[in-house]
TORMI-654931 format. One line per field, with one value per residue: residue in three letters; residue number from 1; x, y, z of N, C-alpha, C in turn. Coordinates in pm, whole numbers. Layout:
! TORMI-654931
code <- (ALA; ...)
pos <- (NUM; ...)
n.u <- (X; ...)
n.v <- (Y; ...)
n.w <- (Z; ...)
ca.u <- (X; ...)
ca.v <- (Y; ...)
ca.w <- (Z; ...)
c.u <- (X; ...)
c.v <- (Y; ...)
c.w <- (Z; ...)
//
This chain:
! TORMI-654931
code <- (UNK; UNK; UNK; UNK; UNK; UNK; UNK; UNK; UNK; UNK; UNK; UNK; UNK; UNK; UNK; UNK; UNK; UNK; UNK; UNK; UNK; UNK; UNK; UNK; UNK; UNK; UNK; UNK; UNK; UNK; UNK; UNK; UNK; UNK; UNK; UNK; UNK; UNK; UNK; UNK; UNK; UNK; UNK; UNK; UNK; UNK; UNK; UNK; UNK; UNK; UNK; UNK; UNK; UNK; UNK; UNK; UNK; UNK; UNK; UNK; UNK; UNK; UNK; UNK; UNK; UNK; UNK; UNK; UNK; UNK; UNK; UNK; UNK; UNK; UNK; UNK; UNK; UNK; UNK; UNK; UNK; UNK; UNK; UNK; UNK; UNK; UNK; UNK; UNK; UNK; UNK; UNK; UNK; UNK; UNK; UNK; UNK; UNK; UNK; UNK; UNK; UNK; UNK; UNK; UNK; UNK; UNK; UNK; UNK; UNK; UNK; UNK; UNK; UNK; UNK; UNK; UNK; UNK; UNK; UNK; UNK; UNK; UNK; UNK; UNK; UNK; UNK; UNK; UNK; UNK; UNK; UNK; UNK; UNK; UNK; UNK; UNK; UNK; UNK; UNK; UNK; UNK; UNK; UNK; UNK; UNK; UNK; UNK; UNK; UNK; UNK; UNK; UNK; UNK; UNK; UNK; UNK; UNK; UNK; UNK; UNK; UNK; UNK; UNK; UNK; UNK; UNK; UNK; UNK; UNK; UNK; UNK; UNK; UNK; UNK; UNK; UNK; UNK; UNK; UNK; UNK; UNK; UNK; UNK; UNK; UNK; UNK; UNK; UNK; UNK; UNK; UNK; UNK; UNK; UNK; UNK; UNK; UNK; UNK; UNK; UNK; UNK; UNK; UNK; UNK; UNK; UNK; UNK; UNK; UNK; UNK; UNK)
pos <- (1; 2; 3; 4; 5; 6; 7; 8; 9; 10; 11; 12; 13; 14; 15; 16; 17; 18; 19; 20; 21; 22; 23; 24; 25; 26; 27; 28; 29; 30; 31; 32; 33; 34; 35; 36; 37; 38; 39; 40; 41; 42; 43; 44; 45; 46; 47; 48; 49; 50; 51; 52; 53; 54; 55; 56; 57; 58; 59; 60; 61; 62; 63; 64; 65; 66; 67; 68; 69; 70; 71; 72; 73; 74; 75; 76; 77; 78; 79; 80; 81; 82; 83; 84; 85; 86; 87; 88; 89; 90; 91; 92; 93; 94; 95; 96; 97; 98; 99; 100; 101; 102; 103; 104; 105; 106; 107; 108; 109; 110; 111; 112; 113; 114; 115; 116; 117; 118; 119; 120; 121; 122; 123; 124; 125; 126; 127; 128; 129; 130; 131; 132; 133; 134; 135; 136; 137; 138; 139; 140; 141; 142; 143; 144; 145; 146; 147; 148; 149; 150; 151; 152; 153; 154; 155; 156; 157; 158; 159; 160; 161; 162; 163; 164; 165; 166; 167; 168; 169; 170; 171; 172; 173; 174; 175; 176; 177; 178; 179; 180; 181; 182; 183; 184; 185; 186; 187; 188; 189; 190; 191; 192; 193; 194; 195; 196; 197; 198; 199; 200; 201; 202; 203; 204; 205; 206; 207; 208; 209; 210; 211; 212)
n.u <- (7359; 7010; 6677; 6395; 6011; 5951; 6182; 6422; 6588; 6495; 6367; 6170; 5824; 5740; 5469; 5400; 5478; 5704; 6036; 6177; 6505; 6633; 6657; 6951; 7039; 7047; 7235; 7474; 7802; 7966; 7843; 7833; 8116; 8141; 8000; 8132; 8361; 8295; 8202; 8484; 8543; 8487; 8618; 8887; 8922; 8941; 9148; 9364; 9358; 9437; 9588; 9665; 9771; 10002; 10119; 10334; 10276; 9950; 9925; 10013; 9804; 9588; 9674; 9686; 9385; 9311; 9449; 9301; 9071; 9108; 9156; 8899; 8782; 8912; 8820; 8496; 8343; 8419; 8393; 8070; 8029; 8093; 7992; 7737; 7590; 7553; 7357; 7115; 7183; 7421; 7568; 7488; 7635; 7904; 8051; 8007; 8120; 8422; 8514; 8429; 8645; 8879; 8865; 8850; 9115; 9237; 9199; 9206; 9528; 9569; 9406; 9677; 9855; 10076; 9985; 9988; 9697; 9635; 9682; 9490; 9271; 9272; 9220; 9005; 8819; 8819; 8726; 8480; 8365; 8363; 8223; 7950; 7909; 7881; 7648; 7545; 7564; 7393; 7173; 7166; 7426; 7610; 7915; 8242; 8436; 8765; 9121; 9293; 9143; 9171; 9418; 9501; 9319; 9492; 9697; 9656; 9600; 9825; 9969; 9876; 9849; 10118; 10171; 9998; 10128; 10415; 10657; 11014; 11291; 11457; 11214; 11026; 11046; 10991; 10735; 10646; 10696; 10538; 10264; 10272; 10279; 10051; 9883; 9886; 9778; 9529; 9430; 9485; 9298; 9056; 9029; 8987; 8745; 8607; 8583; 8473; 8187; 8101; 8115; 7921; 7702; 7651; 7579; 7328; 7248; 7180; 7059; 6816; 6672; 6661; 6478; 6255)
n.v <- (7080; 7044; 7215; 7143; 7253; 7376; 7454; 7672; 7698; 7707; 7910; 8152; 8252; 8521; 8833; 8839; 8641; 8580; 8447; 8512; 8546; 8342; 8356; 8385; 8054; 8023; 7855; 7863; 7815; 8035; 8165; 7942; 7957; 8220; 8110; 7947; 8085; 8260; 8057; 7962; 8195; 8114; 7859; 7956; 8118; 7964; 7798; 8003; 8042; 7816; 7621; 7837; 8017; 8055; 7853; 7718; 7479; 7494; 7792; 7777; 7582; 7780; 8007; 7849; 7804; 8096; 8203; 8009; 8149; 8365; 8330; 8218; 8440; 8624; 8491; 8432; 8632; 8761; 8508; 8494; 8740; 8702; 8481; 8499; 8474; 8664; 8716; 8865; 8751; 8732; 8974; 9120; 8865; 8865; 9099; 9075; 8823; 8885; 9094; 8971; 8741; 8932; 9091; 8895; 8819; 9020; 9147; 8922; 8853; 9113; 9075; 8827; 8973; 8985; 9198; 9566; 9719; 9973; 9950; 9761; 9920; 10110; 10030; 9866; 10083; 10222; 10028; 9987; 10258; 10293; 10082; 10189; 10453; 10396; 10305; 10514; 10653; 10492; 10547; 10696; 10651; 10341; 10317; 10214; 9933; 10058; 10057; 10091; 10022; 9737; 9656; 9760; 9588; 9285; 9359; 9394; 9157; 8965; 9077; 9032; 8739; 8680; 8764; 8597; 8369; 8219; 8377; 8457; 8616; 8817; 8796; 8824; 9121; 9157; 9172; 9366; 9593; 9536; 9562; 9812; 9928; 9841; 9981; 10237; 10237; 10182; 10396; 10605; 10529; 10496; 10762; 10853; 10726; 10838; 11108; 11078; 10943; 11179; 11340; 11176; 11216; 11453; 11521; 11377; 11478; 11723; 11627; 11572; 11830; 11925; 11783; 11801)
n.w <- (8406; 8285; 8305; 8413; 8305; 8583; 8665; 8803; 8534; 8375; 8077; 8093; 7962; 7769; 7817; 7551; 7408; 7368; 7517; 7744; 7896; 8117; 8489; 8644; 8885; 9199; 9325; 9146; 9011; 9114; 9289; 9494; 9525; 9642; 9873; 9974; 10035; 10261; 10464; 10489; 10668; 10988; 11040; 10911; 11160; 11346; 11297; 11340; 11560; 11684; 11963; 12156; 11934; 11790; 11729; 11467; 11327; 11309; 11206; 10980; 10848; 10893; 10737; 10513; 10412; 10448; 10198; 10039; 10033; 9959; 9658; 9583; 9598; 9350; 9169; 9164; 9111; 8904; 8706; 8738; 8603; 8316; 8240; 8296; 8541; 8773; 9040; 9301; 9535; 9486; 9503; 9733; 9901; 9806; 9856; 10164; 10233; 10135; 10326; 10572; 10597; 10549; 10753; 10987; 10994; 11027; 11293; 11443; 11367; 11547; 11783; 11866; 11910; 11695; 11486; 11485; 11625; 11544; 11227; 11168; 11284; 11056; 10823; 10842; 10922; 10657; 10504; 10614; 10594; 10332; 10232; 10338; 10206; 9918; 9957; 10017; 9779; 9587; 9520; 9246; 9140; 9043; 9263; 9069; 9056; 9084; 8949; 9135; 9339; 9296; 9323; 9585; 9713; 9658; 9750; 10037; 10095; 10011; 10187; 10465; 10461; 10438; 10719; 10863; 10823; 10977; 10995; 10947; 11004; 10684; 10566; 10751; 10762; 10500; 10489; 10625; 10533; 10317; 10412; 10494; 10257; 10188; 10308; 10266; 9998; 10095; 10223; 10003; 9774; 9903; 9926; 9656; 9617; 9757; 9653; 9429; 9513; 9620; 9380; 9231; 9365; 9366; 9079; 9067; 9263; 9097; 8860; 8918; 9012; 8796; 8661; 8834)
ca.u <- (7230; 6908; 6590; 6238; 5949; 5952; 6315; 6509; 6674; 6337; 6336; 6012; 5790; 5668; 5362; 5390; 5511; 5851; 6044; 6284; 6607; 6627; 6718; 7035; 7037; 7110; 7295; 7553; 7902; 7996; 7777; 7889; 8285; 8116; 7931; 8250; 8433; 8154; 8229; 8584; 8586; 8501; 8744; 9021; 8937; 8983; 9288; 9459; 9427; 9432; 9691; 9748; 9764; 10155; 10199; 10354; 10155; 9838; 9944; 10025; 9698; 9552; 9716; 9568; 9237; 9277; 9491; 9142; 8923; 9105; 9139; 8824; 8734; 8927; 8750; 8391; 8334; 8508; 8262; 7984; 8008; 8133; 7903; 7590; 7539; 7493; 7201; 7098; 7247; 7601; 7591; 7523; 7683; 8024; 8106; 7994; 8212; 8520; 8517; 8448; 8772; 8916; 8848; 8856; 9233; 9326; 9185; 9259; 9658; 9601; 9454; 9785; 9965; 10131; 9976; 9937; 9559; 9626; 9637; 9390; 9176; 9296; 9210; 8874; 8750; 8784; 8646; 8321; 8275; 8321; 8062; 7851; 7933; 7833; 7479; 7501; 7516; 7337; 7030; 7210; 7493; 7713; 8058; 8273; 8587; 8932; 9266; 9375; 9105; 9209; 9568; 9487; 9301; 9578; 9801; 9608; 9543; 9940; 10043; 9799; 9872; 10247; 10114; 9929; 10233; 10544; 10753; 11124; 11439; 11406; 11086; 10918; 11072; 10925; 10589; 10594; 10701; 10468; 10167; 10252; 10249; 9848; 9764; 9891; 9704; 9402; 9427; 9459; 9232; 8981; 8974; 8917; 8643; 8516; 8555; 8400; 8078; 8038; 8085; 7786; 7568; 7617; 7536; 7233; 7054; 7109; 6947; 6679; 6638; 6651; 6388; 6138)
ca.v <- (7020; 7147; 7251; 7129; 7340; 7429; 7451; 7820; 7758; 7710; 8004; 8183; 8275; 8642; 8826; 8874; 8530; 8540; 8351; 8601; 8473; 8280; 8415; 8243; 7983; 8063; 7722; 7834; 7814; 8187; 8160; 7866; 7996; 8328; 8028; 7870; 8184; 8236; 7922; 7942; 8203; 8014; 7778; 7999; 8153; 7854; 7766; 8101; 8067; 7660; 7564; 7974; 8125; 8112; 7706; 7662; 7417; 7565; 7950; 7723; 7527; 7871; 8041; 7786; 7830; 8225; 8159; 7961; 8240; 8469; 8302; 8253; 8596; 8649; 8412; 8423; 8775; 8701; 8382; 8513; 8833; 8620; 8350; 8579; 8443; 8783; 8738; 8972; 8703; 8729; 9090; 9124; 8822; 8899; 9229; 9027; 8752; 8952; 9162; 8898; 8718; 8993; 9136; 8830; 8784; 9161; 9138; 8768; 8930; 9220; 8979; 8777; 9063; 8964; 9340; 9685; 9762; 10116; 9924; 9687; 9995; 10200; 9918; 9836; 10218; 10212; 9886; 10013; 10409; 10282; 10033; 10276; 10536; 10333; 10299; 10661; 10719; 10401; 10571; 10808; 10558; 10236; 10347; 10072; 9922; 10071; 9941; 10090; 9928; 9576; 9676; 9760; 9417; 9234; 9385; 9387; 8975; 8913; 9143; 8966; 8628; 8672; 8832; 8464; 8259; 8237; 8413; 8506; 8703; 8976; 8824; 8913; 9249; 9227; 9111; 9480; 9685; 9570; 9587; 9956; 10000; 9820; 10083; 10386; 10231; 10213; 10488; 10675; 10475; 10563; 10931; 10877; 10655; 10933; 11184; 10979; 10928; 11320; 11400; 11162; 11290; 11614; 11513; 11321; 11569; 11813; 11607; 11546; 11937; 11962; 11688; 11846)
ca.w <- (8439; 8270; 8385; 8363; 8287; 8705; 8742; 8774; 8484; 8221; 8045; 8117; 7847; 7833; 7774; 7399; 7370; 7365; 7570; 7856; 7935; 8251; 8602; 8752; 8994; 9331; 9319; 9045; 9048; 9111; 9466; 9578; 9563; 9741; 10017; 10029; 10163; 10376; 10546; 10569; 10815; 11111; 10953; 10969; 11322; 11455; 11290; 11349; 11741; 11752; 12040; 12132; 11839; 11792; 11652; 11300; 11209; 11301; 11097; 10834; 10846; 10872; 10618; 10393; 10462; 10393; 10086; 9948; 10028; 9855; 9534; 9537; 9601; 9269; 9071; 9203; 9013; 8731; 8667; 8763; 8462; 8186; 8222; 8311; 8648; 8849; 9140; 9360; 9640; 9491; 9520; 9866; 9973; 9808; 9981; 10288; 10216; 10164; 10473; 10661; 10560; 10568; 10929; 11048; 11018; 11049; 11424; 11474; 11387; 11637; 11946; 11902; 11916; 11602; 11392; 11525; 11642; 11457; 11097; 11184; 11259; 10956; 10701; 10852; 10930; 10500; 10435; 10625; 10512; 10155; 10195; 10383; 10068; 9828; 9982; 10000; 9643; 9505; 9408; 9151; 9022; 9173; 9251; 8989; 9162; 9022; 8934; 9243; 9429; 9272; 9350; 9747; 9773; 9629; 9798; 10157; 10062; 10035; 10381; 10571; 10412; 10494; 10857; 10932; 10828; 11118; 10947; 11039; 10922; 10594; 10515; 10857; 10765; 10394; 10504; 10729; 10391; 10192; 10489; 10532; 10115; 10162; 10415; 10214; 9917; 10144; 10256; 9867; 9742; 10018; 9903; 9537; 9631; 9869; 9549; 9296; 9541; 9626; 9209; 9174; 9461; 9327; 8970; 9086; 9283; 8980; 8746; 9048; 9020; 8668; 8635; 8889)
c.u <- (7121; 6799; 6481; 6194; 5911; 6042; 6351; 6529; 6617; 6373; 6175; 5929; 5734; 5553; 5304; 5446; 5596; 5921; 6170; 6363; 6573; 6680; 6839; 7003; 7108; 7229; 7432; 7705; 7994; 7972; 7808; 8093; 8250; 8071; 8089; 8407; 8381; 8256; 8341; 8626; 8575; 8612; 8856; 9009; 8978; 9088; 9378; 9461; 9414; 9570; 9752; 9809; 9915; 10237; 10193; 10249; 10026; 9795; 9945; 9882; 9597; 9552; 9671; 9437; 9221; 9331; 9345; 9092; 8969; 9157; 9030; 8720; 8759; 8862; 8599; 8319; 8317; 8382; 8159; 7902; 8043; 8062; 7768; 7523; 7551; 7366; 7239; 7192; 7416; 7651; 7562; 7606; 7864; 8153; 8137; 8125; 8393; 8603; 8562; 8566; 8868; 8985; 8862; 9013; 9332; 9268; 9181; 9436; 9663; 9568; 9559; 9849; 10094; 10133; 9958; 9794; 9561; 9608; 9526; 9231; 9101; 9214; 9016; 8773; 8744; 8716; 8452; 8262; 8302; 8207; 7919; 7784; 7880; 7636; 7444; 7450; 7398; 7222; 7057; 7323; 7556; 7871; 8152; 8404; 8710; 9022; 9344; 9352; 9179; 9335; 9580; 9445; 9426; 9700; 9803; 9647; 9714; 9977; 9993; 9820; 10006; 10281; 10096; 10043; 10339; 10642; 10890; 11185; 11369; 11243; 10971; 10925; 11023; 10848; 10552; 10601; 10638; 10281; 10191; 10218; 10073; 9854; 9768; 9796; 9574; 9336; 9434; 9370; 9074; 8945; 8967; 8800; 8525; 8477; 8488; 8258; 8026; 8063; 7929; 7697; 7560; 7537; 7399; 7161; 7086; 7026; 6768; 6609; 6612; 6476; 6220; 6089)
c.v <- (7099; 7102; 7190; 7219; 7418; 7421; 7589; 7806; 7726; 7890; 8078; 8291; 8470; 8658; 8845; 8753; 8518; 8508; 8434; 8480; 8422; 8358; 8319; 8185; 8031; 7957; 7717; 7842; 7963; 8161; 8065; 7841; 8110; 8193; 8006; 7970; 8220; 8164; 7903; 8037; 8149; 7927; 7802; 8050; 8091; 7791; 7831; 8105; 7927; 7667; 7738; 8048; 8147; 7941; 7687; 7631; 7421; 7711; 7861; 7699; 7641; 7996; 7992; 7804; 8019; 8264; 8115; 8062; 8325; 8427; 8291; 8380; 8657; 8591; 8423; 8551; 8781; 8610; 8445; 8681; 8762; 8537; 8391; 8488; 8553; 8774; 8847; 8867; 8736; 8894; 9152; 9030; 8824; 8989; 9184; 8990; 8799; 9004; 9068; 8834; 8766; 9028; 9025; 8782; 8909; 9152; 9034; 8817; 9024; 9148; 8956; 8871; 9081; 9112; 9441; 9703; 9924; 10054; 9825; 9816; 10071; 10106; 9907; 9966; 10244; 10134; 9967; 10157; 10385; 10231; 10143; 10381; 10509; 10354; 10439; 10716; 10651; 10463; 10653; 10699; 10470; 10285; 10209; 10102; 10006; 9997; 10006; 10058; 9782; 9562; 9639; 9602; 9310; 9201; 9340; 9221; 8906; 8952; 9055; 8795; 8630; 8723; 8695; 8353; 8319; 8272; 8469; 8577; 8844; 8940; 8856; 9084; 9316; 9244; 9305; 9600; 9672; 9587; 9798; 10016; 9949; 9917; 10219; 10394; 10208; 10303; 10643; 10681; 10511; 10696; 10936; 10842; 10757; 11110; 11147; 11025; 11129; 11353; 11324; 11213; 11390; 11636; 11446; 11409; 11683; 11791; 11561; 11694; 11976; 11897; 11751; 11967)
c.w <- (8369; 8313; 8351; 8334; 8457; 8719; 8708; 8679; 8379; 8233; 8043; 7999; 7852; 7799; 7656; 7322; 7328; 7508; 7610; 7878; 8093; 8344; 8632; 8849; 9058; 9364; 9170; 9064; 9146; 9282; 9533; 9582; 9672; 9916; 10101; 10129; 10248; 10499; 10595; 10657; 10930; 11126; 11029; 11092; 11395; 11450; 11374; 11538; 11818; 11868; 12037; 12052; 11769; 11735; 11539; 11235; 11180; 11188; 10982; 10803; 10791; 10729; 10450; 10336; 10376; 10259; 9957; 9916; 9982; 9704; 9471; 9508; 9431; 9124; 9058; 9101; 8906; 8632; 8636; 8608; 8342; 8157; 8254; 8458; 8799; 8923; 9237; 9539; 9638; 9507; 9645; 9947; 9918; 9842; 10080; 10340; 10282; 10254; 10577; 10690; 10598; 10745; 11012; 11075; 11048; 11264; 11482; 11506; 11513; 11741; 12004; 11925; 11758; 11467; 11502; 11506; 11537; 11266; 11099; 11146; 11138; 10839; 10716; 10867; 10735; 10478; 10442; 10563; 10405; 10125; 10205; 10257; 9950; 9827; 9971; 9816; 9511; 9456; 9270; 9075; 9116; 9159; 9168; 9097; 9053; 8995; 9070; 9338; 9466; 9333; 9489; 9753; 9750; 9718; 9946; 10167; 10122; 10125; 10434; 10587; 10488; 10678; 10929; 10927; 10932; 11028; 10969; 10935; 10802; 10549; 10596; 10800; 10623; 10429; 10542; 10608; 10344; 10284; 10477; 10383; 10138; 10207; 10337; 10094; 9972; 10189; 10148; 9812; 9781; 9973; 9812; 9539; 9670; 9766; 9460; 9389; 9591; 9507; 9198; 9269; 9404; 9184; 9016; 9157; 9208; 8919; 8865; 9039; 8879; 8599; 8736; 8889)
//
């Protein structure tokens, strides 16, 4: 679609009379895969404990639903750097997103009884002092994700996935092998994260001291 001369996506002229690239629309593809996971938590909440929390065709139903939201979790990113559609919305609301998703099926699992409250805890006590961490160091540099970040999510995405489906026999018993490999990688992961952000604090209020 393009823009009029009042639409986001007119390029706006500057003050030397050249003509600044446009801002993205809030309305671009990237953000409305982030909306759309948004949206399906409620979604899945309500799947995952339709008719007591424990009927096939409901986990299934469910399972679906969190299946979506994390593909598009993988895609939404992706888009959004390649195609130069980076707003300041998709960068708070894709952390959001995530979590939400997230947490919402790791303590949806522990209600039913279906996960241990101890990895539920473990998983989500990281999720939040990274975020927290992050804010800590943001004025000096942004912590970038890893390949052992990408790995943990991945990994977390498929336990939890195979957690929400009724699963029986060796593959209840994979599902629990490869949940305990997320947590150790969340739990690794977690303390490079937590090294990385005290190297830059430390480098940032040098040059803060160097500078004043």
């Amino acid at each position: 679609m393009t823009g009029g001369p009042g639409s986001p996506a007119a390029a706006r002229p500057a003050r030397n009379g050249a003509a600044q690239p446009a801002e993205p629309s809030l309305w671009n593809i990237a953000n409305l895969l982030t909306m759309l996971r948004l949206a399906l938590v409620p979604v899945f909440a309500v799947l995952l404990f339709a008719d007591g929390g424990h009927d096939p065709k409901w986990r299934s139903a469910a399972w679906a639903a969190f299946a979506i939201a994390m593909i598009t979790d993988v895609f939404d990113g992706e888009i959004a750097r390649r195609k130069g559609l980076v707003t300041d919305f998709g960068k708070i609301a894709d952390p959001i997103a995530d979590k939400a998703i997230m947490g919402a099926a790791l303590i949806g699992l522990s209600v039913l009884g279906d996960l241990p409250w101890w990895v539920t805890g473990v998983i989500l006590a990281r999720e939040l002092g990274i975020t927290l961490m992050r804010f800590w160091v943001i004025r000096y540099s942004v912590i970038p994700a890893s390949r052992g970040g990408k790995i943990k999510t991945l990994t977390q995405g498929i336990a939890v996935g195979m957690y929400v489906l009724p699963l029986t026999g060796w593959l209840a018993d994979g599902r629990a092998v490869l949940m305990g490999l997320a947590v150790l990688l969340t739990v690794a992961t977690g303390a490079d994260y937590v090294r990385q952000a005290v190297r830059l604090r430390r480098e940032g209020l040098a040059r803060e001291r160097e500078s004043g």
